[in-house]
SEKE-574366 format. One record per atom (N, C-alpha, C): residue in three letters; x, y, z. Coordinates in pm, whole numbers, plus 50000, padded with zeros to 5 digits. Each point is the difference from the previous one (the first is absolute). Layout:
BEGIN
ALAXYZ ...
***
This chain:
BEGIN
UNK305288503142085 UNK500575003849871 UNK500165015149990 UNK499155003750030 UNK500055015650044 UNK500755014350056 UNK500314987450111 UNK501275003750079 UNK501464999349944 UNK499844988049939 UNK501554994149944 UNK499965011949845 UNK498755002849932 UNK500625013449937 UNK500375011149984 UNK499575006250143 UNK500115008550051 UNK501935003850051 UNK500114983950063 UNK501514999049999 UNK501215002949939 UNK499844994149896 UNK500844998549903 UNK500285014449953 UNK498675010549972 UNK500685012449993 UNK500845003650076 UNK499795001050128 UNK500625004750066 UNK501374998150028 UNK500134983849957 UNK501374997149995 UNK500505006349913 UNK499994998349858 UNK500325007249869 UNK500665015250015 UNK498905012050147 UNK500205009650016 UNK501474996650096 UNK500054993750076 UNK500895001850097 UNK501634994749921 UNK499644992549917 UNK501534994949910 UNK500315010249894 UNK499165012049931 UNK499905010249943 UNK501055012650048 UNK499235000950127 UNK500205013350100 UNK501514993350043 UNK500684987950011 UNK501034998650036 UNK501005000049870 UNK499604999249877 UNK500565003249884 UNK500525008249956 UNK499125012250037 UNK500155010249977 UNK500935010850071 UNK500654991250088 UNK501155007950127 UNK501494997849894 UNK500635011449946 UNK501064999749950 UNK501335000150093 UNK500954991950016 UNK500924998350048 UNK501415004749923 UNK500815005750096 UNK501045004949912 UNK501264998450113 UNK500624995349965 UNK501905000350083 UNK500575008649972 UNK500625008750074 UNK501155007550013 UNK501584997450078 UNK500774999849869 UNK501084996750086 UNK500895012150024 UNK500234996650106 UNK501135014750024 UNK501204994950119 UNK501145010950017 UNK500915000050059 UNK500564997250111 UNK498825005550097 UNK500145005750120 UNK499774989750132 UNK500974991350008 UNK499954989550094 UNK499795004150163 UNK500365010149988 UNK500115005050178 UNK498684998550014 UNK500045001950157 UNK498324998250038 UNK499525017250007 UNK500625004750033 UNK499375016749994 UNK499755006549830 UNK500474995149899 UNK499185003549842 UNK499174990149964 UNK500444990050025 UNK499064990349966 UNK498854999850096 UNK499875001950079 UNK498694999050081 UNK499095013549919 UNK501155013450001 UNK499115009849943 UNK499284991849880 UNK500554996949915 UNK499144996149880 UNK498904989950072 UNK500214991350033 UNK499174989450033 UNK498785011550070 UNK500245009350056 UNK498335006450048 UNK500105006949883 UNK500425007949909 UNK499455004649860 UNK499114992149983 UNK500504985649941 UNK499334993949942 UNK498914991950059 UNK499864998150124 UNK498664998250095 UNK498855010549971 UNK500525011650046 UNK499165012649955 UNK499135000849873 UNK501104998949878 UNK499554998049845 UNK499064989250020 UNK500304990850048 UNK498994982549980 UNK498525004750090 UNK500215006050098 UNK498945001450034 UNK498965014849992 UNK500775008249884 UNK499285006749959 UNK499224996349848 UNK500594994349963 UNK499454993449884 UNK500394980050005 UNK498205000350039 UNK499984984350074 UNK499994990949840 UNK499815007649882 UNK500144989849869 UNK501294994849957 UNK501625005050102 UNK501644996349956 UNK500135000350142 UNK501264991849950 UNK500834997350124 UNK501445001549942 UNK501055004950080 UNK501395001749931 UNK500824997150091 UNK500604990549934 UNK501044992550152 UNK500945003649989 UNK500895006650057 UNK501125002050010 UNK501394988550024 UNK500975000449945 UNK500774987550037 UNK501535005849984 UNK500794997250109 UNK501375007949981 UNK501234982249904 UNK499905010849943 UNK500974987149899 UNK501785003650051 UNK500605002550024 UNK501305005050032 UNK500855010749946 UNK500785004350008 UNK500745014649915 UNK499624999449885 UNK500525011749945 UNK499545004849895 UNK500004993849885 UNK501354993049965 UNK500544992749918 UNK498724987149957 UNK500384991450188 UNK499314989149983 UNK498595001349905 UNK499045009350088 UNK498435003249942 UNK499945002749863 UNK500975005149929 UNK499875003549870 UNK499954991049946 UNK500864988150002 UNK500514989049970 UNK499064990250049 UNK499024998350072 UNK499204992250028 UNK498685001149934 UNK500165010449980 UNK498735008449932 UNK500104995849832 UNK501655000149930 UNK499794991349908 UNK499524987149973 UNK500724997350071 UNK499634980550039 UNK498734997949961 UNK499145009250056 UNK498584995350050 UNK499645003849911 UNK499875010949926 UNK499385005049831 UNK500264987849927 UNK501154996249994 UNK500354988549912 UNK499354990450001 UNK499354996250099 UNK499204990250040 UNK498295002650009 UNK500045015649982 UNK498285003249984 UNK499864999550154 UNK500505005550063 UNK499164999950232 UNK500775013149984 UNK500095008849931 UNK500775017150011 UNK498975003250138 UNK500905008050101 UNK498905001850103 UNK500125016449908 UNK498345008850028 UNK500045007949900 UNK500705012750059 UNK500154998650141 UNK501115016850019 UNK501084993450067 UNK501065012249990 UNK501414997249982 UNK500955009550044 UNK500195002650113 UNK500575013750068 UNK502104995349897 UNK500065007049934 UNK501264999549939 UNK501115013049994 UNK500794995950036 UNK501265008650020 UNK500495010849917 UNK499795013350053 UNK499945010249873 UNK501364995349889 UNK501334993650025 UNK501124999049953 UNK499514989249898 UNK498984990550004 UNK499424994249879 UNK499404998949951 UNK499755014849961 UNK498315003149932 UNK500104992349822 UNK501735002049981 UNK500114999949836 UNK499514983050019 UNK500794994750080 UNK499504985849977 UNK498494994050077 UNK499645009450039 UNK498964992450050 UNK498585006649859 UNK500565005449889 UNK499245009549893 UNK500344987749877 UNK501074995650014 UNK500924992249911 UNK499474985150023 UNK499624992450088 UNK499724987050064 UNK498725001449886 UNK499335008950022 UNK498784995249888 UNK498624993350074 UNK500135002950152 UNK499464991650085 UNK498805007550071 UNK500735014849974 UNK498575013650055 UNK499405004749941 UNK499215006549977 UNK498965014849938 UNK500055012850083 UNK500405010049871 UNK499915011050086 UNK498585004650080 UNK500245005150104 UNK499355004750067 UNK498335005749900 UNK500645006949956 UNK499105007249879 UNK499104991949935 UNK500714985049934 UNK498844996950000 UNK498904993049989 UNK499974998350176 UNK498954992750088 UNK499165010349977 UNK500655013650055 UNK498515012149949 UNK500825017350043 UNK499555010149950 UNK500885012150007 UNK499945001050183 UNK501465004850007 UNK500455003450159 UNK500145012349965 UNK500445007650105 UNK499875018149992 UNK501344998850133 UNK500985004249900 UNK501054997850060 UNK500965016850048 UNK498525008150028 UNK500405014549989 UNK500205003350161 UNK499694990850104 UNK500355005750167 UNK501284992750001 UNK500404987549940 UNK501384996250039 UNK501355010049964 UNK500764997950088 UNK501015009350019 UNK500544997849864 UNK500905012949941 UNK500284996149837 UNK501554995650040 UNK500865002550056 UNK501454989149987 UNK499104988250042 UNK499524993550062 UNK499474988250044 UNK499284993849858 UNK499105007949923 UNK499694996549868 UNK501094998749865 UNK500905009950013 UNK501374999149925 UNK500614984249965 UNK499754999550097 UNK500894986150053 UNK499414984849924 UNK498495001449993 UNK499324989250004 UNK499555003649809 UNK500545009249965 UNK499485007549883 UNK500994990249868 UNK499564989749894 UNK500694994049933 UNK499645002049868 UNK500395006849901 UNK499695002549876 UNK498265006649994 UNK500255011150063 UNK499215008550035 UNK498174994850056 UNK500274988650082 UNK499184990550076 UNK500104997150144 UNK499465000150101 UNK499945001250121 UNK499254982350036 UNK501234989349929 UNK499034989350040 UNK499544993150140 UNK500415004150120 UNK499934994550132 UNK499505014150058 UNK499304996850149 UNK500155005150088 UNK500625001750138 UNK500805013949980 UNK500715002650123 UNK499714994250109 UNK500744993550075 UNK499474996250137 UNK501055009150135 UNK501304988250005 UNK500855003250097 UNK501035007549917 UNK500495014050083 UNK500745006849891 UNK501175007750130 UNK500855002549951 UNK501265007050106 UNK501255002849904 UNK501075004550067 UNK500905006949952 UNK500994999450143 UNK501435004949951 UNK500634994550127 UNK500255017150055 UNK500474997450155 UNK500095007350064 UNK501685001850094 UNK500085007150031 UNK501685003750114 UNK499044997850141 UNK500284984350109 UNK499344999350096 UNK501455006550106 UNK500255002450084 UNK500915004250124 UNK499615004450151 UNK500734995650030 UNK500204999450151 UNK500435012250073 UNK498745008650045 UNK500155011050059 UNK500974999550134 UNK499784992950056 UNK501264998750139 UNK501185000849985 UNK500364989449887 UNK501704996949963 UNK500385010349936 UNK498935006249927 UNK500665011849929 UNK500015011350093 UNK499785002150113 UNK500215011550137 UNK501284996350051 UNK500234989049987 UNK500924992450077 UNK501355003149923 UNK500074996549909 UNK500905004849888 UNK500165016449962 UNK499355006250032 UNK500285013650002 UNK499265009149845 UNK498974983449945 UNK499425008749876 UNK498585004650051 UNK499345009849893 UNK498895004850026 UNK498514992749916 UNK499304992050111 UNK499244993949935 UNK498915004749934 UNK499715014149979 UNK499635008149951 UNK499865003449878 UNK501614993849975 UNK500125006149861 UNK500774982749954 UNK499444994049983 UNK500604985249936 UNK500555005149897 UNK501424987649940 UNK500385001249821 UNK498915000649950 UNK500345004849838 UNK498964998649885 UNK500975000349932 UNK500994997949991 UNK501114994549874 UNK501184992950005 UNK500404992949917 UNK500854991050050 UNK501365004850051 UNK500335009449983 UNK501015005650082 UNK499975001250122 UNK498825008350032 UNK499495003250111 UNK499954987250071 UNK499334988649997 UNK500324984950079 UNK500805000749961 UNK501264997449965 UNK501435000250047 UNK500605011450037 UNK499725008150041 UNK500465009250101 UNK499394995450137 UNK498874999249993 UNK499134996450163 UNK500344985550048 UNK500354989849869 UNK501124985650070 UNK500905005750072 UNK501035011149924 UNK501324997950061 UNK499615008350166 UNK498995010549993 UNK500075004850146 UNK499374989950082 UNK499584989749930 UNK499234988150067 UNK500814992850088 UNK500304995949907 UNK501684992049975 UNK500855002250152 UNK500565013849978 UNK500845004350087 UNK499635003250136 UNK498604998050023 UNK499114997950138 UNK500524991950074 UNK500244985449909 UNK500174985750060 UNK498774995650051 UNK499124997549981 UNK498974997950064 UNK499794988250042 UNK500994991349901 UNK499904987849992 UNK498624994149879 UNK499365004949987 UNK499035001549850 UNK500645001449861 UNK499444993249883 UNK500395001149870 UNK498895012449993 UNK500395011349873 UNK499305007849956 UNK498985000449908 UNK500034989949886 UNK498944997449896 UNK499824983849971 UNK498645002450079 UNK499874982949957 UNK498995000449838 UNK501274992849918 UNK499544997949886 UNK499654990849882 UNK499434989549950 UNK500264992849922 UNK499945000449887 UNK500974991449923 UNK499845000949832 UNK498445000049952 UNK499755010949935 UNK498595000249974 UNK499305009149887 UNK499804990649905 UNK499745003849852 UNK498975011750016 UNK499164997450087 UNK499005010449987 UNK500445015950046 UNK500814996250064 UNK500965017150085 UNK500975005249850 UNK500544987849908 UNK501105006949913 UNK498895007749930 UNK498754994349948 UNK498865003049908 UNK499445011350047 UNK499865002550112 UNK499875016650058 UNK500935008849980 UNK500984994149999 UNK501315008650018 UNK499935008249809 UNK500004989949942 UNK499915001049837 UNK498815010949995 UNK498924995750063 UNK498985011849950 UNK499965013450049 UNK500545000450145 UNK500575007450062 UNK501175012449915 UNK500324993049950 UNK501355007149901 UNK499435005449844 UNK498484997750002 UNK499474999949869 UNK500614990349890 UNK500444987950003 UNK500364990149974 UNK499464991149944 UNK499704997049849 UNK499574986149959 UNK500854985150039 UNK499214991850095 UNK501224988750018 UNK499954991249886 UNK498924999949896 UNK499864996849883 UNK499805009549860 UNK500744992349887 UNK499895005849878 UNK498204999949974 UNK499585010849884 UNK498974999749942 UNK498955003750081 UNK500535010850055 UNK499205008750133 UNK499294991550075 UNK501134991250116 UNK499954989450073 UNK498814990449959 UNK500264999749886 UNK499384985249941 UNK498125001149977 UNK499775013049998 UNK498475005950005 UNK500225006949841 UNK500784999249945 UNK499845002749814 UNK499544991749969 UNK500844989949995 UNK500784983249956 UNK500455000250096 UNK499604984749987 UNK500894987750102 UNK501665008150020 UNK500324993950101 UNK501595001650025 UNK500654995749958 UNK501295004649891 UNK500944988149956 UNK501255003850075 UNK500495005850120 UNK500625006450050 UNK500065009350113 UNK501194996350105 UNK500265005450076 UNK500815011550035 UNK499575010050073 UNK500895011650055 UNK500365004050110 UNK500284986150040 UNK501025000150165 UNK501195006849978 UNK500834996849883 UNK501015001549992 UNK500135016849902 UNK499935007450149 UNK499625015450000 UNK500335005650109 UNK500325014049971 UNK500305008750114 UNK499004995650101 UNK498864998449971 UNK498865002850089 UNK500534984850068 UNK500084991749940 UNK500214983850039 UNK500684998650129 UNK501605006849902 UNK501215000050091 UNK499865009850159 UNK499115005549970 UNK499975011150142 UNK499604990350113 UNK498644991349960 UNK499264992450106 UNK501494984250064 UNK500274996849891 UNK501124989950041 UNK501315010950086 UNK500155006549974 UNK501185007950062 UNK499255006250133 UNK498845000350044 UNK499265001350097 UNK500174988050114 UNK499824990249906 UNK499814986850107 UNK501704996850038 UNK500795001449918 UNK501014998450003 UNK500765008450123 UNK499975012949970 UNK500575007950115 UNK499474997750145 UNK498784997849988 UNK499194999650165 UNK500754986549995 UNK500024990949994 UNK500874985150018 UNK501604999150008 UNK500735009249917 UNK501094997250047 UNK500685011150103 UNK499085011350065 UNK500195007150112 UNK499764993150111 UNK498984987950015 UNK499664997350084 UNK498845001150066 UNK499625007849919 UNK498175005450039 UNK499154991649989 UNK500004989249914 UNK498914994349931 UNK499844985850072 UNK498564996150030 UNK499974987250045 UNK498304992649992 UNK500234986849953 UNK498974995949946 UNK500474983150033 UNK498504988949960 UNK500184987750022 UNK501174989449922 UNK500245009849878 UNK500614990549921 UNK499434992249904 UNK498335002550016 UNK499054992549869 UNK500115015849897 UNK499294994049904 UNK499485009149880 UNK498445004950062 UNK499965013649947 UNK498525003150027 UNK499794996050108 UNK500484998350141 UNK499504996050145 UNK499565013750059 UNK499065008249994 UNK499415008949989 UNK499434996750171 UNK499604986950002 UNK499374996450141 UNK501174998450128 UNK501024995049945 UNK501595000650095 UNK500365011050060 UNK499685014049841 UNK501025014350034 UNK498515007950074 UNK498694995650006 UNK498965005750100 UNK500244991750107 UNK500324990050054 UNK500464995750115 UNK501515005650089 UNK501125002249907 UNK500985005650054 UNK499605013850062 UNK499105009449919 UNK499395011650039 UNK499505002050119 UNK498634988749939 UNK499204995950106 UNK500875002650149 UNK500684993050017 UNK500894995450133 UNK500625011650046 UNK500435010549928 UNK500605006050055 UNK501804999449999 UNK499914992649875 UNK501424994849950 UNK500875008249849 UNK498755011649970 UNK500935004949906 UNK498985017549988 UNK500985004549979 UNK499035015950055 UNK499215004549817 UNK500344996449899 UNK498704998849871 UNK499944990949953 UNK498994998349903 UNK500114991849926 UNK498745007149845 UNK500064995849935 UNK499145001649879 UNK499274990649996 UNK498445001849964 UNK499214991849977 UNK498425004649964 UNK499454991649968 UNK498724999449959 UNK498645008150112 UNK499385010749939 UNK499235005150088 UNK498874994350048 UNK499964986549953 UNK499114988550051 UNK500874990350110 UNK500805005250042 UNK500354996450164 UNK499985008950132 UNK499665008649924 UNK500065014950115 UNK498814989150130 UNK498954994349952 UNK499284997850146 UNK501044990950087 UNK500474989549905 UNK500444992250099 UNK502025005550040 UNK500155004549986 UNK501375005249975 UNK499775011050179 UNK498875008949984 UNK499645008650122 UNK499744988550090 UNK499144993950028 UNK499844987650103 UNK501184996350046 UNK500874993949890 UNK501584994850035 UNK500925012450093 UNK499835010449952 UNK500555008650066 UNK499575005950135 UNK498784997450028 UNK499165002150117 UNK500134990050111 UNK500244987249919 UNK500354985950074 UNK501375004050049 UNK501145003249955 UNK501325003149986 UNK500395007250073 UNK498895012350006 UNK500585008850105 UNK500505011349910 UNK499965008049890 UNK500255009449935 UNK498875007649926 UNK500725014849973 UNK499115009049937 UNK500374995049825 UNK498944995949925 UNK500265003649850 UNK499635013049926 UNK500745002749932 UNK499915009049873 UNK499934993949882 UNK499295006049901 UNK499345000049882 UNK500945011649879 UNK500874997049920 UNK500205013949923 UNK500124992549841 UNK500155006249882 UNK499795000049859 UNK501214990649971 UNK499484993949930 UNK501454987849900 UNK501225009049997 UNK501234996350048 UNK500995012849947 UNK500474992049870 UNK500455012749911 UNK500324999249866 UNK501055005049965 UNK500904990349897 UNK501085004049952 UNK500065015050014 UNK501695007949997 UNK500095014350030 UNK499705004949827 UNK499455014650015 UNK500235004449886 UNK498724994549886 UNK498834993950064 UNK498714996649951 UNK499125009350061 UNK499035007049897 UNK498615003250023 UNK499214986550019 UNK499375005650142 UNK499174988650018 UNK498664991549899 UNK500404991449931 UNK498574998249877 UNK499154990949997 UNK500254993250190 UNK498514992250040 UNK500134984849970 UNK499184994550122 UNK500534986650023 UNK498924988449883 UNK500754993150019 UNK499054983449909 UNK499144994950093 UNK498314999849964 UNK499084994750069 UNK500814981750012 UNK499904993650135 UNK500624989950030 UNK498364992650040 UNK499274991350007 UNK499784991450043 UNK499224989149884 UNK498285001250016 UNK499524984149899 UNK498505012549945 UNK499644995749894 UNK498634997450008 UNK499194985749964 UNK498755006649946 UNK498874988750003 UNK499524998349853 UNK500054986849949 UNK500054997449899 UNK498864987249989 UNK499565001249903 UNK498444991849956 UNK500284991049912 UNK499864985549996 UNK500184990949930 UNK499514996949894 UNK500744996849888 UNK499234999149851 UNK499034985849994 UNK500154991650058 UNK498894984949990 UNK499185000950128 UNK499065007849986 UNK498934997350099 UNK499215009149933 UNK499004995850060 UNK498235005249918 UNK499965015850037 UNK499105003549959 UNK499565013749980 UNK500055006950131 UNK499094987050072 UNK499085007850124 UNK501704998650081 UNK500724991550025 UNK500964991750111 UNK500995017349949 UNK499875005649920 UNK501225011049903 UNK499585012850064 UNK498784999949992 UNK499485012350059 UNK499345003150159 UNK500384987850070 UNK499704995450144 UNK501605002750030 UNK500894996649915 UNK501185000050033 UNK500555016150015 UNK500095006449926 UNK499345015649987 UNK500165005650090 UNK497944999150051 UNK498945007150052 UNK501374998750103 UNK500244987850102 UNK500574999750128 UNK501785007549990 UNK500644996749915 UNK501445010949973 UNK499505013250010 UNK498685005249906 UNK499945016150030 UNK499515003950179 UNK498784989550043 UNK499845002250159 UNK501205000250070 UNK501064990150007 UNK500775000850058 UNK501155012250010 UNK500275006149872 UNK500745012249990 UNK498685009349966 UNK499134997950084 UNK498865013250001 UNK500715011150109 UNK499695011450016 UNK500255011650105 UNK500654995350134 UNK498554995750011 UNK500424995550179 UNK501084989950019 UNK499544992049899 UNK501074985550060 UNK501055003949922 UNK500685009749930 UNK501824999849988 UNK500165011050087 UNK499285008250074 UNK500215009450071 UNK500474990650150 UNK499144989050022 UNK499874992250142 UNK501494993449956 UNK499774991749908 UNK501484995849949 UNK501505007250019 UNK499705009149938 UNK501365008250035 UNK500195001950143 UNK498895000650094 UNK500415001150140 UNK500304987950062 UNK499564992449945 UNK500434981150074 UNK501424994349971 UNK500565005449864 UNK501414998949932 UNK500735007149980 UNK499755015649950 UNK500835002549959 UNK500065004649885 UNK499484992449899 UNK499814999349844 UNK499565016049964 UNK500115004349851 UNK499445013150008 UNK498564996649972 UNK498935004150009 UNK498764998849989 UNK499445011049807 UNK499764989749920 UNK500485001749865 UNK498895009849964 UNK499385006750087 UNK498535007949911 UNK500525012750054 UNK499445016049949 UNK499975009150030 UNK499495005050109 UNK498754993350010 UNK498895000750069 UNK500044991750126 UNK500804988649983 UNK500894994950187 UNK500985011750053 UNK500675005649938 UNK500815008650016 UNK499195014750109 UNK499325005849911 UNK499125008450021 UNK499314993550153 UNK499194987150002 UNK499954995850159 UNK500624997350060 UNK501104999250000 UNK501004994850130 UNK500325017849998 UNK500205011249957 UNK500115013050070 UNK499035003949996 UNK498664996649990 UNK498685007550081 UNK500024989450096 UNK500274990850059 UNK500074989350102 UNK500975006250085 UNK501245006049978 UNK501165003450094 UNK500884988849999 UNK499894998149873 UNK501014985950025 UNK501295005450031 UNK500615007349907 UNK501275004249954 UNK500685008350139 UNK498705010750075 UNK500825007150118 UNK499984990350152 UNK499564985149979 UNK500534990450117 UNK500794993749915 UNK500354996149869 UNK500914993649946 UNK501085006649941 UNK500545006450000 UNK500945012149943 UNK501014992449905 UNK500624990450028 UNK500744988249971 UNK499464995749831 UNK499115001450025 UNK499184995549890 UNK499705012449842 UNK500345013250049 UNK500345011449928 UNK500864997049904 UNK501524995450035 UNK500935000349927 UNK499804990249845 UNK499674990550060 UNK499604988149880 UNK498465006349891 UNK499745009150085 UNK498474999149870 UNK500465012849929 UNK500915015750057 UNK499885009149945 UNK501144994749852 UNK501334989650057 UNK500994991849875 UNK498804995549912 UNK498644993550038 UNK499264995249868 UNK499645010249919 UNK499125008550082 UNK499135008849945 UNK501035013449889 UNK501455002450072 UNK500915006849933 UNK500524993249868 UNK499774988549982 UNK500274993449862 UNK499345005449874 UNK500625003649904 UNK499085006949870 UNK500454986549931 UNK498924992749955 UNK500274987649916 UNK500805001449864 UNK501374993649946 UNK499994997349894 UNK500864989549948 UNK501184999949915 UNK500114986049965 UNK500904993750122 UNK500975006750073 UNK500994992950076 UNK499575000150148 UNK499165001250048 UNK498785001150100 UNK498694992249993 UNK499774992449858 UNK498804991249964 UNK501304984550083 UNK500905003149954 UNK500394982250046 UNK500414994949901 UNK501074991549988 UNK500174988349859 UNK498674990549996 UNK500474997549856 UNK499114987949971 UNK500344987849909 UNK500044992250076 UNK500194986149935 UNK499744986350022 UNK499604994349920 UNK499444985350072 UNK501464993650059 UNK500955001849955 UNK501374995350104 UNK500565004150088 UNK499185008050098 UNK499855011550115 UNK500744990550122 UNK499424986649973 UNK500854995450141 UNK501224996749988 UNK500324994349836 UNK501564995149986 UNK501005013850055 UNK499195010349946 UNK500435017450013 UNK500404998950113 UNK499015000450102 UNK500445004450123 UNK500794991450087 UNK500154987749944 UNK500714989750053 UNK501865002449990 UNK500085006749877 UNK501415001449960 UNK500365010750050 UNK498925014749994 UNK500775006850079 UNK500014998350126 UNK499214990250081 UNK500845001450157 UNK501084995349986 UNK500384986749909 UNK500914994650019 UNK501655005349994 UNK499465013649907 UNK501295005149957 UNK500215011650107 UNK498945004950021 UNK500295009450139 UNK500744994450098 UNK499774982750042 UNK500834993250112 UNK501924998449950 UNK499705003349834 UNK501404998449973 UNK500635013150038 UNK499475012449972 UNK500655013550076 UNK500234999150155 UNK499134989950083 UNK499814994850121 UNK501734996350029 UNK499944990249881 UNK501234990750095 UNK501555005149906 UNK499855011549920 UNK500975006850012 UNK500325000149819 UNK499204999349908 UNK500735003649887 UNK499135013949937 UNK500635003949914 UNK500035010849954 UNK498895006349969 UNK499315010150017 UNK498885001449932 UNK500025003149862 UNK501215004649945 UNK499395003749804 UNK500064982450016 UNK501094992249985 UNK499694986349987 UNK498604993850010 UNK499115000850099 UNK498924993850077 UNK498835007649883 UNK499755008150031 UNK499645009949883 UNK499654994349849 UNK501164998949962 UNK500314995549858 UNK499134987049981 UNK500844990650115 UNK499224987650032 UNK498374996849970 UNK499665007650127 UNK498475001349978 UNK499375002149889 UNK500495010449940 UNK499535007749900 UNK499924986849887 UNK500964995049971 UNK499814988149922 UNK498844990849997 UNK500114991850171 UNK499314988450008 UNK498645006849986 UNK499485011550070 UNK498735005349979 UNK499715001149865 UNK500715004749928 UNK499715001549850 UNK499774984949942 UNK500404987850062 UNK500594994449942 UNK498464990750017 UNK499585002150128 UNK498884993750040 UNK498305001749983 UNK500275015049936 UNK499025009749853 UNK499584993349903 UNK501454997049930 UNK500184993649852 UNK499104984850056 UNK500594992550087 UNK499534985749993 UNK498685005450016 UNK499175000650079 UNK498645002150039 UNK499395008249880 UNK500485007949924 UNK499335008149886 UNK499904987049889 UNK500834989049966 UNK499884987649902 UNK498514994350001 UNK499325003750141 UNK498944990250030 UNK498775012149858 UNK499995008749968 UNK499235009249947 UNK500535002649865 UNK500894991849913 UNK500105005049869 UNK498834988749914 
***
C-alpha cells in the first residue's frame, strides 16, 4: 500500500510537468527548403532553450493562402497563435479582428529596428507586428553583356531614361539578348510612386483615413505606365507573360537571357548562384527612377509577425518571446546572409560590418545604403488598405494593357477608376 502511494504522486507529477509545456504553431511562407529549414533550427534552438514550449513551425502556402487560412481557423477557435503576414496586408490582417497588437501581449522596445522598416508596419500610430523578412527592389545586371555591348558596368542606369538609352546601345550590339527582363508588377509601380514622392492613395495613402481613392491617374502614374510601355514597344522588354512572375523574369536573368532586370533584394543570394551557375559576372545598382525625381526612398516589401487574438496568455507571449529571438541580432544578421532579406535591427547591421560582411559582399552595399538613405514619411511608409490585393491585382492587369498596346492616359484613367472603385466596395464592410 505504501508503495502504490508513493506512486500515484509521482504519476500526478509526471502528467503536471507535461502540462505545463506550452505549444504554439507558426505559420509562415517560406516553402523552400533553405528558409524554411532556417526557421525550423530557430525554432529547435528556442524549444530547447526553454524546455517548458515548444513552437512548431508549419509552412501554410503564399501569402494570400496563410492569411486566409489563418481566418478559417480563428473562426473555428484552432488560430495557430503566430502568423508571418504580408507587409501589403497589414490593413486587413488589423481589420480581420483575428490579431492583437504586439503591444499587448507585453511592451516591445522597438528602438534598434530600422525606422523605414518600422514606418511601414506603423498603423494609426501603433507598431502592431513584428518585422521579420523585409527588402526593397534593386537594378540586378549583367556585367559581361554590358562589356560586350560597349556600356560601362561601372556606372549602371539609375533613371529611366538612362535604361533606355543603355537598351538601345544594347539593342544595337545584337547580341541576340532582350535588355530588361520585366514583369507587370504592382510592387515596382508602388516604388516608382514613392520614388516620385507620390501618394498612390488619397488621405495620406490611407494612414489618415481609410482610402476612398486612387492616384494612379497622375503624372507620377502616367510616367511608370509610359515606362513599361516604351521598353515594350522598342523591343527591349521581355518577360513570361504571367502577372507578377517575378520568379520567370529571375530565371530569364538567371540564364543569361536578358542583360537587367528589377527586383527584390531578397533574391540577390539566389540570383548570384544563378549567375555563377551561368557563367556571368553580376552587378548590383539602385532602382532607376523616373527622370527629373529626387530620389525619396523605396517601400519596405516583404511580411511580418503577427500574434493571434484567441489563444491564452502564456501560448501569446511564447508566441512573442520566439518572433523577438528570431529577429534577435544574430539571427537577422545570419538571415540576411542565407537570403538576402535586409536584416531589420540596427544592431545586425552594425555586425555584419564589424564581421566584414559588406567588404566580401560588396553587392550587398547597394541595397542597404537605398534602405538606410530612406528618411521615412508618408509616400515611402507604403499604401494602406485592406483591398491591397484587389489593388495590386488591377494594376498589373492594366500595366499588361500598355503591354499589348493601348494608350497609357487611357489605361491610367482605367485603373484609376477600378482601384478607386475597389476602395469604395471594401470600405462598405466598416460603416
Amino acid at each position: 500500500m505504501k508503495r502504490l502511494w508513493i506512486a500515484v504522486p509521482l504519476a500526478l507529477t509526471v502528467i503536471a510537468s507535461a502540462q505545463t509545456v506550452t505549444t504554439v504553431e507558426f505559420w509562415h511562407t517560406f516553402g523552400d527548403a533553405k528558409r524554411g529549414d532556417w526557421i525550423q533550427a530557430k525554432a529547435d534552438e528556442f524549444n530547447k532553450a526553454n524546455p517548458n514550449v515548444k513552437v512548431v513551425p508549419v509552412y501554410k502556402g503564399i501569402s494570400d493562402e496563410t492569411l486566409q487560412a489563418t481566418v478559417l481557423a480563428a473562426r473555428q477557435g484552432k488560430a495557430p497563435a503566430l502568423v508571418q503576414v504580408d507587409g501589403t496586408s497589414s490593413q486587413l490582417a488589423l481589420d480581420s479582428g483575428i490579431f492583437q497588437p504586439v503591444s499587448a501581449v507585453k511592451t516591445v522596445d522597438f528602438s534598434d529596428f530600422i525606422q523605414p522598416v518600422v514606418s511601414y508596419y506603423t498603423i494609426g500610430g501603433r507598431v502592431n507586428s513584428i518585422p521579420f523578412n523585409s527588402s526593397s527592389p534593386v537594378l540586378y545586371f549583367n556585367k559581361d553583356l554590358m562589356t560586350k555591348a560597349g556600356l560601362d558596368p561601372k556606372n549602371p542606369p539609375t533613371t529611366f531614361s538612362a535604361v533606355i538609352n543603355a537598351c538601345a546601345k544594347f539593342d544595337a550590339a545584337k547580341l541576340g539578348v532582350k535588355c530588361m527582363a520585366l514583369t507587370p508588377y504592382s510592387w515596382l509601380f508602388e516604388q516608382w510612386m514613392s520614388q516620385q514622392n507620390a501618394q498612390l492613395l488619397n488621405n495620406n495613402n490611407g494612414r489618415q483615413a481609410r482610402a476612398t481613392a486612387s492616384n494612379i491617374d497622375s503624372a507620377a502614374g502616367r510616367k511608370i505606365f509610359a515606362f513599361y510601355k516604351e521598353l515594350n514597344d522598342k523591343g527591349y522588354l521581355t518577360n513570361t507573360g504571367k502577372l507578377a512572375d517575378t520568379v520567370g523574369t529571375n530565371a530569364i536573368f538567371g540564364q543569361g537571357k536578358a542583360l537587367m532586370t528589377i527586383n527584390s533584394t531578397a533574391g540577390l543570394g539566389n540570383l548570384l548562384d544563378a549567375a555563377k551557375q551561368t557563367g556571368f559576372q553580376m552587378g548590383v545598382g539602385v532602382m532607376p527612377i523616373p527622370n527629373g525625381t529626387t530620389r525619396n526612398g523605396v517601400v519596405i516589401g516583404g511580411a511580418s509577425l503577427w500574434v493571434a487574438k484567441g489563444v491564452t496568455k502564456g501560448e501569446a507571449e511564447t508566441a512573442l518571446d520566439f518572433a523577438l529571438y528570431m529577429t534577435n541580432t544574430e539571427n537577422m544578421a545570419a538571415w540576411h546572409k542565407l537570403t538576402g532579406y535586409y536584416p531589420v535591427r540596427t544592431s545586425s547591421v552594425n555586425l555584419l560590418r564589424k564581421q566584414g560582411w559588406f567588404l566580401s559582399n560588396p553587392l550587398q552595399i547597394v541595397a542597404f545604403n537605398q534602405l538606410l538613405n530612406t528618411k521615412p514619411n508618408i509616400a515611402n511608409a507604403g499604401a494602406l488598405t485592406g483591398a491591397n490585393i484587389q489593388m495590386r491585382a488591377l494594376i498589373e492587369q492594366n500595366i499588361q494593357k500598355v503591354l499589348s498596346g493601348q494608350a497609357v492616359n487611357d489605361v491610367a484613367k482605367t485603373a484609376n477608376e477600378q482601384v478607386t472603385a475597389a476602395l469604395v466596395e471594401y470600405n462598405k464592410n466598416f460603416k
